[in-house]
PyMOL CGO cylinders between C-alpha atoms (Angstrom):
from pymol import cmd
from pymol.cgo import CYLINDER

trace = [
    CYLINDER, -20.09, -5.86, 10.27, -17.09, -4.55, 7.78, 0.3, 1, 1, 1, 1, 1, 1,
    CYLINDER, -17.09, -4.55, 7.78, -16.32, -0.68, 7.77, 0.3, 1, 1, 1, 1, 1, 1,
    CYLINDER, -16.32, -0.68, 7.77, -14.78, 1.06, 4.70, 0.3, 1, 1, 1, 1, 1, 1,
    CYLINDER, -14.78, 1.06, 4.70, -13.61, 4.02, 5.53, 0.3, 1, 1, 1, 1, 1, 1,
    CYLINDER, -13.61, 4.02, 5.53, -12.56, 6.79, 3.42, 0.3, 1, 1, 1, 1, 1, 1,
    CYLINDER, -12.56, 6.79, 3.42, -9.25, 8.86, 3.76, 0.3, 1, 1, 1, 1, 1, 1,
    CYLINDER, -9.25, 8.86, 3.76, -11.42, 11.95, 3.73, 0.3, 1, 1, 1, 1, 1, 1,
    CYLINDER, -11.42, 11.95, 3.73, -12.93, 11.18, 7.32, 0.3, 1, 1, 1, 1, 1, 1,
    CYLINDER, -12.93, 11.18, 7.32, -9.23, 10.57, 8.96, 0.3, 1, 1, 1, 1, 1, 1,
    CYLINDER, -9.23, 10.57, 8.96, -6.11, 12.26, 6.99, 0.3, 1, 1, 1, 1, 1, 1,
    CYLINDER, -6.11, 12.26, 6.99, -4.87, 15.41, 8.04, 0.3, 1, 1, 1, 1, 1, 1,
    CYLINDER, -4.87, 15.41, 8.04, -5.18, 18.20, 4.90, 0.3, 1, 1, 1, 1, 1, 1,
    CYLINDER, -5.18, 18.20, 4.90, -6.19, 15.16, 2.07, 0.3, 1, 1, 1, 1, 1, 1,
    CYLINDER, -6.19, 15.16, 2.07, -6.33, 17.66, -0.61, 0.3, 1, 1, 1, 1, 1, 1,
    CYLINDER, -6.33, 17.66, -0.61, -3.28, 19.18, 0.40, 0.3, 1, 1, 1, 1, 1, 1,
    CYLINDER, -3.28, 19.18, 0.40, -1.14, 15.91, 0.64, 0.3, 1, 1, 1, 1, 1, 1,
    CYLINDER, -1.14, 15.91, 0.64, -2.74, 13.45, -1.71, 0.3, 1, 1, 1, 1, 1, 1,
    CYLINDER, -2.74, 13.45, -1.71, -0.18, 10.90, -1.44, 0.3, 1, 1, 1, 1, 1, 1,
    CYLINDER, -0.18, 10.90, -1.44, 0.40, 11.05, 2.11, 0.3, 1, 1, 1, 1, 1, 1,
    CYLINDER, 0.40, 11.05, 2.11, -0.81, 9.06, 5.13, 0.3, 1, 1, 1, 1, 1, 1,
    CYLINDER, -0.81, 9.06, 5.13, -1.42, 11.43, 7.30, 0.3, 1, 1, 1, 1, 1, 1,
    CYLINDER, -1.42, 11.43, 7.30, -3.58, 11.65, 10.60, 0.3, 1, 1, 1, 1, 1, 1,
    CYLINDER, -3.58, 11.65, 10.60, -5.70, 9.70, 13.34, 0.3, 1, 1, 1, 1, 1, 1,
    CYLINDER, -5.70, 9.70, 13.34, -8.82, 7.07, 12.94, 0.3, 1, 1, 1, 1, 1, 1,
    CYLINDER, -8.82, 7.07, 12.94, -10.19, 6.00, 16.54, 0.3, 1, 1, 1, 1, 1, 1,
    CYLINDER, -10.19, 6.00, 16.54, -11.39, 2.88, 15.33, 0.3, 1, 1, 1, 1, 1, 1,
    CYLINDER, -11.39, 2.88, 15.33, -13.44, 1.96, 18.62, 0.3, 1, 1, 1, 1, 1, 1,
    CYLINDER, -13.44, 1.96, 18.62, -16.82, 3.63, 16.84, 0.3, 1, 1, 1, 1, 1, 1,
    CYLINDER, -16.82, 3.63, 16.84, -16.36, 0.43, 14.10, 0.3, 1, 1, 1, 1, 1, 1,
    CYLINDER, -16.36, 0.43, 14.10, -15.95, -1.90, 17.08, 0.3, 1, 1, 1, 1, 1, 1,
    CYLINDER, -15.95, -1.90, 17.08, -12.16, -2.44, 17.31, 0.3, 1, 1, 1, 1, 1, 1,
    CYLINDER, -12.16, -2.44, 17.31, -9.93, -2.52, 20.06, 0.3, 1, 1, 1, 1, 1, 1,
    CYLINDER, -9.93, -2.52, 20.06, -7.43, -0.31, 18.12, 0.3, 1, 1, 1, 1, 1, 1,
    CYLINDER, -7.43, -0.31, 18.12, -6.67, 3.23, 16.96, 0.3, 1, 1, 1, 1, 1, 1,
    CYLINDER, -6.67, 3.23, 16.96, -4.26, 4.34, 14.44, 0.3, 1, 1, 1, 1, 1, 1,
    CYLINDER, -4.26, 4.34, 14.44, -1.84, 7.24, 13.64, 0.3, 1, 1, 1, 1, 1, 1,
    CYLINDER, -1.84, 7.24, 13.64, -0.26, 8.07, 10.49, 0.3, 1, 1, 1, 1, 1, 1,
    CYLINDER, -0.26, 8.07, 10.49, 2.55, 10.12, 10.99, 0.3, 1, 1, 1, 1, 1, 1,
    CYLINDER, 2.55, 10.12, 10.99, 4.36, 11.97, 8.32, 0.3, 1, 1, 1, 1, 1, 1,
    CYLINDER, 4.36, 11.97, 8.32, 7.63, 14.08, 10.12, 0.3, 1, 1, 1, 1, 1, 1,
    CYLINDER, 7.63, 14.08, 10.12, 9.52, 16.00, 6.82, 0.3, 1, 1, 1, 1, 1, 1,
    CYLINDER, 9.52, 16.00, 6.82, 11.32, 18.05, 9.34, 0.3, 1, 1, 1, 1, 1, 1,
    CYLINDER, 11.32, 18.05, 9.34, 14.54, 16.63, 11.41, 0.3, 1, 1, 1, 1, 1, 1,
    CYLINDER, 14.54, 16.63, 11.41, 13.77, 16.99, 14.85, 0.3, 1, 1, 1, 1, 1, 1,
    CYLINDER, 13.77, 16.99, 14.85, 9.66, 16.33, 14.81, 0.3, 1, 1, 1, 1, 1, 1,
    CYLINDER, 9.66, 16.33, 14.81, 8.33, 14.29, 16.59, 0.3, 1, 1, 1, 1, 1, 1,
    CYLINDER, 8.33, 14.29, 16.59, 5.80, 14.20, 19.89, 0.3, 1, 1, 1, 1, 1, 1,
    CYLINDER, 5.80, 14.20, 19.89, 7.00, 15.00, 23.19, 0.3, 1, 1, 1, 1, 1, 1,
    CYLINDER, 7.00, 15.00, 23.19, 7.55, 12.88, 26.34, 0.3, 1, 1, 1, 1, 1, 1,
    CYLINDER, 7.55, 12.88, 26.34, 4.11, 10.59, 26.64, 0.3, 1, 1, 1, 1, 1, 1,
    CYLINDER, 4.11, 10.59, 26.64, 2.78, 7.62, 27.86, 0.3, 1, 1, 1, 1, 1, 1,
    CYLINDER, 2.78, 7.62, 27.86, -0.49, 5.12, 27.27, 0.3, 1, 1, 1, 1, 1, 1,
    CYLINDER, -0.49, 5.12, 27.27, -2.36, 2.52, 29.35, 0.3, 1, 1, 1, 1, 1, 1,
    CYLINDER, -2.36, 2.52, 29.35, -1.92, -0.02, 26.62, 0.3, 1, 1, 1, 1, 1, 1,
    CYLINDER, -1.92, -0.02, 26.62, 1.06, -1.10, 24.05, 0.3, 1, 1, 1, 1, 1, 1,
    CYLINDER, 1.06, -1.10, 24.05, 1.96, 1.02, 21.26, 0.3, 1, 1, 1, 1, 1, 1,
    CYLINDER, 1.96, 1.02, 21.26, 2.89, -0.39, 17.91, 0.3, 1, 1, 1, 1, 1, 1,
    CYLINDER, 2.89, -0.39, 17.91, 5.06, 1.58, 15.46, 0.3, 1, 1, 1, 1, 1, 1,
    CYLINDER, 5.06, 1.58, 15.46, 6.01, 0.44, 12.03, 0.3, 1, 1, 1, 1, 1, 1,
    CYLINDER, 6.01, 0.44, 12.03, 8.64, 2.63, 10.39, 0.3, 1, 1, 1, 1, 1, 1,
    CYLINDER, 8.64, 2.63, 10.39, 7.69, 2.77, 6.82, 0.3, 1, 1, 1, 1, 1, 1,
    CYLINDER, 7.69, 2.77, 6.82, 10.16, 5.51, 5.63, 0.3, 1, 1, 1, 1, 1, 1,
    CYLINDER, 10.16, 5.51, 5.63, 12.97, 7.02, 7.20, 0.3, 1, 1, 1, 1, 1, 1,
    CYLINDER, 12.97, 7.02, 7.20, 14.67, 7.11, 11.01, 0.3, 1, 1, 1, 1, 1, 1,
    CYLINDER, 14.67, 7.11, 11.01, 13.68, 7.59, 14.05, 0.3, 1, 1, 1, 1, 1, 1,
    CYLINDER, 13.68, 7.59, 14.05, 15.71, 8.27, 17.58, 0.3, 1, 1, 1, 1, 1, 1,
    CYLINDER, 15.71, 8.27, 17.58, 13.11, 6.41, 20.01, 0.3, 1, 1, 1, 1, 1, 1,
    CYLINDER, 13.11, 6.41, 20.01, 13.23, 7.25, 23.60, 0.3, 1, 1, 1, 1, 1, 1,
    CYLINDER, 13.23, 7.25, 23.60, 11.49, 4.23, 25.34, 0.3, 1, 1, 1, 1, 1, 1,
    CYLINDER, 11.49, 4.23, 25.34, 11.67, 4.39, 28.90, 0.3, 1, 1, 1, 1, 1, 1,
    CYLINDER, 11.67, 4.39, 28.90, 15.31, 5.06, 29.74, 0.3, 1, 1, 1, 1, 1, 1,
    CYLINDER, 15.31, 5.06, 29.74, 17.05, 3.16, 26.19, 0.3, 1, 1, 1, 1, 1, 1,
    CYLINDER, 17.05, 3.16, 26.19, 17.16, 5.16, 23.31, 0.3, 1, 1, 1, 1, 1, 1,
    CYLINDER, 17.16, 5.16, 23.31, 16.69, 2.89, 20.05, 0.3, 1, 1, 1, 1, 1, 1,
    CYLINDER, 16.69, 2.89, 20.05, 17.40, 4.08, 16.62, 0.3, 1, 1, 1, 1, 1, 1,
    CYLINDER, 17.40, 4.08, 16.62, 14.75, 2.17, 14.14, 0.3, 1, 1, 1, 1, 1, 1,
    CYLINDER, 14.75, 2.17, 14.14, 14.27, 2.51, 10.72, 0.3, 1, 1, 1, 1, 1, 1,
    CYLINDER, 14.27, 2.51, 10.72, 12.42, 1.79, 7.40, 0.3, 1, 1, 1, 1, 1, 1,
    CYLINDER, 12.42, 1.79, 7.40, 11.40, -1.90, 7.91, 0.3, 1, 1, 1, 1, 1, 1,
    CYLINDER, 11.40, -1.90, 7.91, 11.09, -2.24, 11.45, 0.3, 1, 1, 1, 1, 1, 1,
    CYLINDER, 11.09, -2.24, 11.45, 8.48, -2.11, 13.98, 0.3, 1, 1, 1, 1, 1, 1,
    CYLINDER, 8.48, -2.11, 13.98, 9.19, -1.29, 17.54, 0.3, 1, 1, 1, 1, 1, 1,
    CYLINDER, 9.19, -1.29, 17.54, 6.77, -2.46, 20.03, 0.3, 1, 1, 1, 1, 1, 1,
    CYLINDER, 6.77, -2.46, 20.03, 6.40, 0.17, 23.59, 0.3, 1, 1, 1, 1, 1, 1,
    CYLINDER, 6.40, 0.17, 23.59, 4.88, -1.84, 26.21, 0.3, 1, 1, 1, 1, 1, 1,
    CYLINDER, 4.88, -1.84, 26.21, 2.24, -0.29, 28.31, 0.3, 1, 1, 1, 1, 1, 1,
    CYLINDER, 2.24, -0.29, 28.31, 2.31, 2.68, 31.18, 0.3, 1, 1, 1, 1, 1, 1,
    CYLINDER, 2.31, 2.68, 31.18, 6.46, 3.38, 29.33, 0.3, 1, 1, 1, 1, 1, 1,
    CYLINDER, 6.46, 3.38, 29.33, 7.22, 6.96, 28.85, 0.3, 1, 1, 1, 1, 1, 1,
    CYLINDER, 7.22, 6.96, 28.85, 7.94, 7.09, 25.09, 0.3, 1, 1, 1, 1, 1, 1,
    CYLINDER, 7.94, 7.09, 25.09, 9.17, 9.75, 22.62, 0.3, 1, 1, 1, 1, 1, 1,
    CYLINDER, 9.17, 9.75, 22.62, 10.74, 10.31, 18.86, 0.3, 1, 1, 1, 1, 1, 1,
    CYLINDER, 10.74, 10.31, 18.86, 12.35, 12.36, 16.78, 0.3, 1, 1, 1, 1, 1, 1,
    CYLINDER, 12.35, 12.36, 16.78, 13.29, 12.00, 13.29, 0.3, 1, 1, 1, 1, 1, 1,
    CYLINDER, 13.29, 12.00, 13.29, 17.08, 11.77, 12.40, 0.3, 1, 1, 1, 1, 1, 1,
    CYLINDER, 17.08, 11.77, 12.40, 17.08, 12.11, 8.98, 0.3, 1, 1, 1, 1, 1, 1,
    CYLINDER, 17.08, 12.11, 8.98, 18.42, 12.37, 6.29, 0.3, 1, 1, 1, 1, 1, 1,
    CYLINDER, 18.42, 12.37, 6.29, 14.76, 12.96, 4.56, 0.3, 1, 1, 1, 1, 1, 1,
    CYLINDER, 14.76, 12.96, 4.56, 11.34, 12.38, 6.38, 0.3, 1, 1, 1, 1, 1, 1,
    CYLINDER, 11.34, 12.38, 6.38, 10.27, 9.91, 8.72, 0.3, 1, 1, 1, 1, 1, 1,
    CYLINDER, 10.27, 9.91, 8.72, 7.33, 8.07, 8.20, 0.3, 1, 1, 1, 1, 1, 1,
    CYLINDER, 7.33, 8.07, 8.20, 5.21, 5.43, 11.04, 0.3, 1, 1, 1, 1, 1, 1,
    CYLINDER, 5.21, 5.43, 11.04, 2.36, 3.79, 11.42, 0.3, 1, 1, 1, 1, 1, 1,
    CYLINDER, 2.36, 3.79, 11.42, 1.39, 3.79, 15.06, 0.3, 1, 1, 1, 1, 1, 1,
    CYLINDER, 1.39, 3.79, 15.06, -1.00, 1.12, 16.43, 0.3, 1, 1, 1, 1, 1, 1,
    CYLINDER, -1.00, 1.12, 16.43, -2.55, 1.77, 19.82, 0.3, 1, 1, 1, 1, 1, 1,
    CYLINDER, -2.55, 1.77, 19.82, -4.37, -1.01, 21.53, 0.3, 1, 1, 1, 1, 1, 1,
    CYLINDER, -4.37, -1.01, 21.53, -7.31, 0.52, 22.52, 0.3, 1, 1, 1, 1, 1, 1,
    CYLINDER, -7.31, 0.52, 22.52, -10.34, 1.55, 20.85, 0.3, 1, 1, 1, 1, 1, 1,
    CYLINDER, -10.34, 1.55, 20.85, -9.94, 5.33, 21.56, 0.3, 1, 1, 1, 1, 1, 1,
    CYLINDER, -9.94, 5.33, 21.56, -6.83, 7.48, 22.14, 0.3, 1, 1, 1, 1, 1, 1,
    CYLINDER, -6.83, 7.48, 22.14, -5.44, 7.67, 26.15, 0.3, 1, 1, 1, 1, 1, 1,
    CYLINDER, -5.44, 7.67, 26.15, -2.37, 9.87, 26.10, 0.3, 1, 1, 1, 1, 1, 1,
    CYLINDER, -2.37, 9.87, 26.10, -0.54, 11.08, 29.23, 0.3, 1, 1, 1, 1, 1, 1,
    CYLINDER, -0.54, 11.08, 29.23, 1.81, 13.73, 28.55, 0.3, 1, 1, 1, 1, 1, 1,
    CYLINDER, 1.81, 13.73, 28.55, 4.92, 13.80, 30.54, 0.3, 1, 1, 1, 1, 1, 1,
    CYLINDER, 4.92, 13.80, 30.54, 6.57, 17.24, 29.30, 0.3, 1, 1, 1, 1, 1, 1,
]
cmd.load_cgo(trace, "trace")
């Protein structure tokens, strides 16, 4: 079975940010093996703490730079790239700036499993 889902039932403050892709869909309660983040990170600096998964992470820069901190390499990656973390990897970012950093973040599992390291 297809699922359409609207923005309203995932993105953080819709109203708010109309033009922004913004927030979390655990997509396991449509039956996939897959969850999504949309981050939007105006600020230079944001970005999650130290943190790990069970499973790979996908991130797709759509806007922006990031400083990734993927095990013990730190990568710079920016708009037009996507930067695979393999699983059970302690992983980080921050956005570098100039201007916002935008990602898609693909997690392959059907619900969120997030180890936080600091």
């Amino acid at each position: 079975m297809a699922h359409v889902i609207d923005r309203d039932k995932w993105a953080s403050a819709p109203d708010r940010w109309p033009h922004r892709w913004q927030g979390e869909l655990q997509c396991g309660a449509y039956g996939s093996k897959s969850c999504l983040i949309f981050n939007y990170l105006p600020e230079i600096g944001g970005g999650p703490r130290l943190h790990m998964h069970p499973y790979s992470e996908i991130f797709i820069i759509r806007t922006g730079t990031g400083l990734f901190t993927v095990g013990d390499r730190q990568i710079e990656a920016s708009v037009g790239q996507i930067l695979i973390v393999p699983p059970n990897t302690p992983h980080k970012f921050t956005n570098l700036g100039p201007g916002p950093l935008e990602t898609t973040d693909i997690h392959e599992n059907g619900s969120f499993i997030t180890e936080w390291l600091e």
